[in-house]
C-alpha positions as CSV (number, residue, x, y, z in Angstrom):
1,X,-44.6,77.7,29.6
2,X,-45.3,81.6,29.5
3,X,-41.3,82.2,30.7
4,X,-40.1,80.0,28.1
5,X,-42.5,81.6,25.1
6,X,-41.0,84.5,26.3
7,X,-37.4,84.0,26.2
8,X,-38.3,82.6,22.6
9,X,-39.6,85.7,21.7
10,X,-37.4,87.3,22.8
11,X,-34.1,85.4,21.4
12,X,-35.9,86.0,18.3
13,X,-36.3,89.5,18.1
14,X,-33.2,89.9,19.6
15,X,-31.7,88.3,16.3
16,X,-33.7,89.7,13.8
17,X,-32.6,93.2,15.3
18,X,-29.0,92.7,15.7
19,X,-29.8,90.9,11.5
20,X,-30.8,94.5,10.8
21,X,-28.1,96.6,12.7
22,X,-25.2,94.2,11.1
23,X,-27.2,95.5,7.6
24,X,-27.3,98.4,8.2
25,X,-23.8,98.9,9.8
26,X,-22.2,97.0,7.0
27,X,-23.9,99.5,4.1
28,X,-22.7,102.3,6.2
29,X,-19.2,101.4,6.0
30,X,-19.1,100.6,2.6
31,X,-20.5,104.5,1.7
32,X,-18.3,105.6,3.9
33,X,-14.8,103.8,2.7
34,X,-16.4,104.8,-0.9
35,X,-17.1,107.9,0.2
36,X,-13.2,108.4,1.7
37,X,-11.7,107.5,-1.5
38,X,-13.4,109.7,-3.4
39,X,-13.1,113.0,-1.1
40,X,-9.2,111.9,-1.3
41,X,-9.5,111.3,-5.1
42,X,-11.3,115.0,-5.3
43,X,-9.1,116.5,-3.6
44,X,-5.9,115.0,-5.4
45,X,-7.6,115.8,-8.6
46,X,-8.2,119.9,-8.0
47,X,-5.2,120.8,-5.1
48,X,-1.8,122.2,-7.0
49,X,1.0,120.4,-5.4
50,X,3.6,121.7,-7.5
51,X,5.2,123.2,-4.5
52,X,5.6,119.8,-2.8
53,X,8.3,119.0,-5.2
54,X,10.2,122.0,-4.6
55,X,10.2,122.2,-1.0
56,X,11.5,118.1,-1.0
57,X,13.7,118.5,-4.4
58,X,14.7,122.4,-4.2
59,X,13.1,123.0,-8.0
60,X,9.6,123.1,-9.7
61,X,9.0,120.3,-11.4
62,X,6.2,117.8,-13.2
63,X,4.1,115.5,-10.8
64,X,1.4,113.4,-10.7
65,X,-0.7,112.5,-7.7
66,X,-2.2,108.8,-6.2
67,X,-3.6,106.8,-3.7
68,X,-1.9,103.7,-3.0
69,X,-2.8,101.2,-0.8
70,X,-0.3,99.6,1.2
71,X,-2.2,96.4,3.3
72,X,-5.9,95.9,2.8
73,X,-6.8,98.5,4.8
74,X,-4.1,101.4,4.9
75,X,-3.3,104.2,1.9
76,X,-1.1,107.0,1.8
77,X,-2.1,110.1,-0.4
78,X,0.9,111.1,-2.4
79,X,2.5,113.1,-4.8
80,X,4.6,111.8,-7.3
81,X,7.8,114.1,-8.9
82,X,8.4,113.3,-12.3
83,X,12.3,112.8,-11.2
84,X,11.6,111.1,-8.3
85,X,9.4,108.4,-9.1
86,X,10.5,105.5,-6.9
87,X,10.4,108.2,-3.5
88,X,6.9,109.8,-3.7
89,X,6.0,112.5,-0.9
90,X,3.7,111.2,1.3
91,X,0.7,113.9,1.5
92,X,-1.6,111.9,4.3
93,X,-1.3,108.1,5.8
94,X,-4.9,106.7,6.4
95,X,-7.0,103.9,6.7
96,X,-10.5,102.4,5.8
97,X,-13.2,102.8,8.5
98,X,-13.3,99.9,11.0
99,X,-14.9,96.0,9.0
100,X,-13.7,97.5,5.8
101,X,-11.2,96.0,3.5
102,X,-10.1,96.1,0.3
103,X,-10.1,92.3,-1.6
104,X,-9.1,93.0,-5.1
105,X,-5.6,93.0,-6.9
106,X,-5.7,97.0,-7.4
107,X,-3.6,98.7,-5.2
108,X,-4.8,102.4,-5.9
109,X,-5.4,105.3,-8.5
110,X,-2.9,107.1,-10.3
111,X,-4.5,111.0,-11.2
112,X,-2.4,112.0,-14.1
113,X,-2.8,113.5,-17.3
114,X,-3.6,109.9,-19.2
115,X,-6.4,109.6,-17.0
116,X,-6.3,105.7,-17.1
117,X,-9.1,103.5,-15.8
118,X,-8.2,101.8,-12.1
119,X,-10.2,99.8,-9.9
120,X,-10.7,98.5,-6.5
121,X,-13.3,96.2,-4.3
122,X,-13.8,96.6,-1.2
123,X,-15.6,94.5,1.1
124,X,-17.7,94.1,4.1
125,X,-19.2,91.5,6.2
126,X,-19.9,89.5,3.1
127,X,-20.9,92.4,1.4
128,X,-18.9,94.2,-1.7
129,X,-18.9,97.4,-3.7
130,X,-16.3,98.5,-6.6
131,X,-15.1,101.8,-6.7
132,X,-13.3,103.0,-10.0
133,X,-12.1,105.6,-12.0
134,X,-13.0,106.7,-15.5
135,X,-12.0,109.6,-17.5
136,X,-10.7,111.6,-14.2
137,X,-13.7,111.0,-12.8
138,X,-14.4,108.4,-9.4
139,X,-17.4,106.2,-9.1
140,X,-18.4,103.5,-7.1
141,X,-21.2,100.4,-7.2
142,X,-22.5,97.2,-5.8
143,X,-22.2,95.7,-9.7
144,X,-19.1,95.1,-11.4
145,X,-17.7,98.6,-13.0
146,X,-18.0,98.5,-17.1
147,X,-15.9,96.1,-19.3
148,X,-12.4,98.4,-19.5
149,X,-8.8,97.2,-19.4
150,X,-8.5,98.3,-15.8
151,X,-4.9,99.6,-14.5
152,X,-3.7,97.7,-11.4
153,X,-2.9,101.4,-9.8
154,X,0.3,102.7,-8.3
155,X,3.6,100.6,-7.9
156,X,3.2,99.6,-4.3
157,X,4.1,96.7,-2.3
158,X,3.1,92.9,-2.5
159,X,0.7,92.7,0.3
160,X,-0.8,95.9,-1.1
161,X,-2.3,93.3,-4.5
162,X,-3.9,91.0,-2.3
163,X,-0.8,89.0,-3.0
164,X,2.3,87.3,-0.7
165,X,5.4,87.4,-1.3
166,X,6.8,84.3,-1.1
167,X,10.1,83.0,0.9
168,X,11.5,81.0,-2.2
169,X,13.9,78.9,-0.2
170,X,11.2,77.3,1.6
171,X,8.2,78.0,-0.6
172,X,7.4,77.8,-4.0
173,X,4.9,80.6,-6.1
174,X,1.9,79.8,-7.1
175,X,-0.9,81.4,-9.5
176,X,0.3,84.8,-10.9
177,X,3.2,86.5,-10.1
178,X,3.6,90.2,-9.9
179,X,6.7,91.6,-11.1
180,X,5.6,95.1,-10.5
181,X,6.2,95.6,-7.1
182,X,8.9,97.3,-5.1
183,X,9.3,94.9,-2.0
184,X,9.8,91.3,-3.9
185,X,9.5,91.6,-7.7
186,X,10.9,88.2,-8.0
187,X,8.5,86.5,-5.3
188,X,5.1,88.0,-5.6
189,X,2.8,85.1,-6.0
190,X,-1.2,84.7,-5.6
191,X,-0.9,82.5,-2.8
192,X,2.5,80.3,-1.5
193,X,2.9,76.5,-0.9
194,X,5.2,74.8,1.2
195,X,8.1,73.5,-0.5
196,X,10.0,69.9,0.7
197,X,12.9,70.7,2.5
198,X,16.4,68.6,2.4
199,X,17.5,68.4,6.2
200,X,20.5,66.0,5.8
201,X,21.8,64.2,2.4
202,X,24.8,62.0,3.3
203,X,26.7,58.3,2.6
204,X,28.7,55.6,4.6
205,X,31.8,56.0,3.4
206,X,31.7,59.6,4.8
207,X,31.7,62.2,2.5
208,X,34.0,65.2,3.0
209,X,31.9,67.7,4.2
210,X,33.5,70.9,2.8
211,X,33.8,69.6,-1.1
212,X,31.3,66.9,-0.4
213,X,33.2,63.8,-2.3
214,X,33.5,60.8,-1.8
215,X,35.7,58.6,-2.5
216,X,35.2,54.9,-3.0
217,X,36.5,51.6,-4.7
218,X,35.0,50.4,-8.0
219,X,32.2,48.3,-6.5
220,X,32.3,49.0,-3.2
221,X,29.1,49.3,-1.4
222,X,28.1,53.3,-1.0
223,X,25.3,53.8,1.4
224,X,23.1,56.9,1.1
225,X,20.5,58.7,3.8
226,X,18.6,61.5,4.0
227,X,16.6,63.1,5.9
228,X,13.7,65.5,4.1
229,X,11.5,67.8,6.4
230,X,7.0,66.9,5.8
231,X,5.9,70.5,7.5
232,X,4.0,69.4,9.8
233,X,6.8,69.3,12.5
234,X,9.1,72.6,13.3
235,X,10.9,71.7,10.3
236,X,10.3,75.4,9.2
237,X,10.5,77.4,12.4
238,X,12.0,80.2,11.8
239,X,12.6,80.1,8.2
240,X,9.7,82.1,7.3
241,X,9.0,85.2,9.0
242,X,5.9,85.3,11.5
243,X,3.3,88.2,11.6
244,X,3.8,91.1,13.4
245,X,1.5,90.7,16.8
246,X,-2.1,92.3,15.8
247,X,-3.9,94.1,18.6
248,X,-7.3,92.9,19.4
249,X,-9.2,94.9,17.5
250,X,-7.1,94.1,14.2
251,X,-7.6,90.3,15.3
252,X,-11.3,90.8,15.6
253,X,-11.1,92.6,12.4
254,X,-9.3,89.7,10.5
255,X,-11.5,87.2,11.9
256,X,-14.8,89.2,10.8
257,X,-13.1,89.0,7.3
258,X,-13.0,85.7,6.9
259,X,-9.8,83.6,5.4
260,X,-8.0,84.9,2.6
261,X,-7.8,82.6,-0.8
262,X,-4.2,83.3,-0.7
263,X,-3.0,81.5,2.4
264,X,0.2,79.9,2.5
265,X,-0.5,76.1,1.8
266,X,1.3,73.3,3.5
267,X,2.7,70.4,1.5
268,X,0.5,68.0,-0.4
269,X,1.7,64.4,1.1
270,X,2.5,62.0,0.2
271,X,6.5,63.1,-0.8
272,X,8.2,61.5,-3.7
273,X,12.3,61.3,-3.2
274,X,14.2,60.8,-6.1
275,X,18.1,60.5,-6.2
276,X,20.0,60.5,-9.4
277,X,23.1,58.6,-8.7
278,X,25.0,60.2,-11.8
279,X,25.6,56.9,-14.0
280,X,22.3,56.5,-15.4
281,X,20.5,54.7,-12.4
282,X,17.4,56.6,-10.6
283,X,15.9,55.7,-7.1
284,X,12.7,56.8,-5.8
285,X,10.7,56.2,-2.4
286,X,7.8,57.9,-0.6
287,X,9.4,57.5,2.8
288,X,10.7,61.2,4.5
289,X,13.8,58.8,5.6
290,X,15.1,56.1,3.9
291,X,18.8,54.4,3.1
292,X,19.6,52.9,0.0
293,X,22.8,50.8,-1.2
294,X,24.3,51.5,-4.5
295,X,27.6,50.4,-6.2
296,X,29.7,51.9,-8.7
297,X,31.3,50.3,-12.6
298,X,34.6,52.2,-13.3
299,X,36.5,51.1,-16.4
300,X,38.8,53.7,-16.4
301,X,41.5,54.6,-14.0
302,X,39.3,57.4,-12.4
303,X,35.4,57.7,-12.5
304,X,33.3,61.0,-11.7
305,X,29.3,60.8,-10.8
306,X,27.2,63.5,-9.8
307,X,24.3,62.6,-7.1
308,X,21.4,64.6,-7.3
309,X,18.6,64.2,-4.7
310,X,15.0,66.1,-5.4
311,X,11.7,65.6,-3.7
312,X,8.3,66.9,-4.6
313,X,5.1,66.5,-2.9
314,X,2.0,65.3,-4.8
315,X,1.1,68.5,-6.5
316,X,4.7,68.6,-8.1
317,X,6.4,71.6,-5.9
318,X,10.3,70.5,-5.7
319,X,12.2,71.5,-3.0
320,X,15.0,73.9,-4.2
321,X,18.3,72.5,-5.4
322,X,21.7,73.7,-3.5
323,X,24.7,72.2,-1.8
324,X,23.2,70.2,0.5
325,X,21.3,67.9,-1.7
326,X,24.0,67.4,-4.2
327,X,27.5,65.4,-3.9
328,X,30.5,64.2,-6.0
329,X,31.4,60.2,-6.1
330,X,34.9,59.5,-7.3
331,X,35.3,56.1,-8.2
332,X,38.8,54.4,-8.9
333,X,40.0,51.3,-9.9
């Protein structure tokens, strides 16, 4: 009974002191990341870099410096030549101390002579503190930094926003999109969902597969099929890029920080096909798979439909139009 008290006790303490060191540690990290940024920010803000520009571009010229983030936990100090915008020097590549990251939609601080407002959060073991900028000046606190319109910082990649940039062929955007990025203006989304994929669209009689008509009897009995892809199979290997292999301690590191709100999200079943068969009539059917039969009215010589085939899951993402999921029917008398 004694042994077993003991090893209570023991479990006990042993948990309220490892409570303590994780409270500890995590306040120590977040002064220190804050602490980073702003010897970097002071340092920025008081250094002439004027000859940066001229030993990269061969003349003097205006600047500006920043820090811009680049994933949630790597920044480059840089200086920025008025003529060279879009290639800034890269002073110093860094990154945050170890269980530190940054979860906020800023991706930096621009230190120029408009001395705009910026802000970041950065977060630890389920605990948060801001740091800003206001009038040239950096500060940082556990409470939400005052009520200014807030720049997003430096023009910097997606990841770099807390964003993704999504693979629009095989996912739809969702939320808000950044256009303000230099790696995928067009495709920098809050989060990305899973789009329905077409695998096969096709009809008995054959279609020619280069012009994709067909060419049938007023009538006659045209057979459709398709085939459209639900996710959960390896409908989509390959289509979207994989992660780069972490090490462990960046895999600890990402599991310490919990899940992202912007994961990629899979589809939302169940999946509504719809085909358009060009003269009016619309089909629909939840199955992934299906055949349907469908005859043409020409009272003409010569009749042209377009078939259209769509398919959305139950939150209304539509898989993308092309080739593949569209096809001529020429219909003669």
């Amino acid at each position: 009974m004694r042994i077993i008290k003991f090893f209570l006790a023991a479990l006990l303490g042993t948990i309220i002191i490892g409570g303590l060191v994780i409270l500890v540690l995590r306040e120590v990290v977040l002064v220190a990341g804050a602490s980073s940024l702003s010897g970097d920010y002071k340092s920025l803000l008081n250094k002439n870099y004027s000859q940066e520009c001229m030993r990269q571009h061969g003349y003097v010229q205006d600047y500006f410096t920043q820090i811009r983030f680049t994933s949630n936990r790597e920044y480059k100090t840089e200086v920025v030549c008025a003529d060279f915008t879009s290639t800034p020097i890269v002073l110093e590549s860094k990154k945050l101390p170890i269980l530190l990251f940054k979860t906020s939609i800023g991706s930096g601080f621009v230190i120029d002579e408009r001395k705009l407002p910026s802000t970041i959060k950065l977060s630890s073991l389920g605990r948060k503190i801001f740091v800003y900028t206001e009038n040239g000046q950096m500060h940082s606190n556990y409470l939400r930094p005052a009520d200014l319109d807030y720049e997003l910082g430096p023009v910097s990649v997606c990841q770099a926003h807390d964003y993704q940039c999504c693979d629009l062929d095989v996912q739809s955007g969702e939320g808000e999109q950044l256009t303000r990025v230099n790696d995928c203006p067009k495709s920098c989304y809050t989060s990305c969902l899973l789009r329905p994929v077409v695998l096969s669209f096709n009809t008995r009689p054959a279609l020619d597969t280069e012009t994709r008509i067909v060419e049938v009897r007023a009538n006659e009995l045209v057979t459709f099929s398709y085939v459209v892809g639900d996710g959960k199979t390896d409908v989509f290997a390959g289509q979207i890029a994989k992660n780069e292999e972490l090490n462990l301690l960046e895999k600890m590191q990402a599991l310490i920080a919990g899940p992202k709100s912007s994961k990629a999200g899979g589809l939302s079943l169940p999946v509504t096909v719809t085909i358009d068969f060009g003269d009016g009539e619309i089909w629909q059917s939840n199955k992934l798979q299906d055949t349907i039969d469908h005859q043409y009215a020409c009272t003409s010589q010569t009749c042209v439909f377009q078939v259209k085939l769509s398919a959305s899951d139950s939150r209304g993402v539509l898989s993308v139009g092309n080739e593949l999921t569209r096809m001529i029917i020429k219909v003669d008398r």
